[in-house]
C-alpha positions as CSV (number, residue, x, y, z in Angstrom):
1,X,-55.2,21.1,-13.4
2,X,-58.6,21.0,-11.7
3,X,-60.9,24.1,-11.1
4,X,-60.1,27.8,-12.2
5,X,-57.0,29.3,-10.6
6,X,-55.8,25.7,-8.6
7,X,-53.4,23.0,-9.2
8,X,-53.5,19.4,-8.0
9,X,-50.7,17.7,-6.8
10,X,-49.9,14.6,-5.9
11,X,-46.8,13.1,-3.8
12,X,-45.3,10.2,-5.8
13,X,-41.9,9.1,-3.7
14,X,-41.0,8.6,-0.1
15,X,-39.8,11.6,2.2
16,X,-37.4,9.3,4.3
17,X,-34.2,10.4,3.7
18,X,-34.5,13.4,1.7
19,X,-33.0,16.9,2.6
20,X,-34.4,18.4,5.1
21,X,-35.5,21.4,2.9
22,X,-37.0,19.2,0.6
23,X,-39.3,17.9,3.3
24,X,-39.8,21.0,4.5
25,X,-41.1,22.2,1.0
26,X,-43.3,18.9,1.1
27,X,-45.0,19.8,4.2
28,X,-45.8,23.3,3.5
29,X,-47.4,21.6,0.2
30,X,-49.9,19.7,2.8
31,X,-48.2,16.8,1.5
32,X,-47.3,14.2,4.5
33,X,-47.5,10.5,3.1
34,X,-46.7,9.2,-0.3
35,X,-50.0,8.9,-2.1
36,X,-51.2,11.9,-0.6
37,X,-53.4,14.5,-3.2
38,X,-53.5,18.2,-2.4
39,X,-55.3,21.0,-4.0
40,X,-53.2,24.7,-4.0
41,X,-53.6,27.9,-5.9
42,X,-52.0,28.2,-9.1
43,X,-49.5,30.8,-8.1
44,X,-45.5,31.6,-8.5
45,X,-45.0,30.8,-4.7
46,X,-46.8,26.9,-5.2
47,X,-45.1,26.5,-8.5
48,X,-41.7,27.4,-6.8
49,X,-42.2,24.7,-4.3
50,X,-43.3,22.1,-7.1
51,X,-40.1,23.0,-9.0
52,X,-38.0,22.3,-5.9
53,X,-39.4,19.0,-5.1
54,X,-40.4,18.0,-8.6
55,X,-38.4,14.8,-8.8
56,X,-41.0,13.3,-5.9
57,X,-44.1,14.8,-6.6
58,X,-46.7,14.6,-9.8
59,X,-48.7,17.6,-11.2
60,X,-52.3,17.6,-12.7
C-alpha cells in the first residue's frame, strides 16, 4: 500500500477472454491493458472488486 487511506493495484493477466463481469470489474478499477498500475481508496467497495478479479490482478 502506498499513501494513507489508498491501495495500488496492478493488472497482471490478459482481459481477452474473460467474463464479461470480470472485465467489467477491471474497467471500473481504471485498469485497461495488462501492466497497467492504478491508485484507488482503500475502501470495502475497491476491495470487493479486487476480491472478484484477484486471480488477474496484484495488490501493493
Amino acid at each position: 500500500m502506498s499513501g494513507k487511506g489508498t491501495i495500488t493495484i496492478k493488472l497482471v493477466k490478459s482481459l481477452n477472454g474473460r467474463h464479461d463481469k470480470h472485465i467489467a470489474t477491471a474497467h471500473s478499477l481504471g485498469l485497461r491493458r495488462p501492466g497497467m498500475v492504478v491508485t484507488q481508496p482503500d475502501n470495502e467497495a475497491t476491495r470487493g472488486k479486487i476480491k472478484q478479479i484477484a486471480y488477474l490482478v496484484e495488490v501493493r
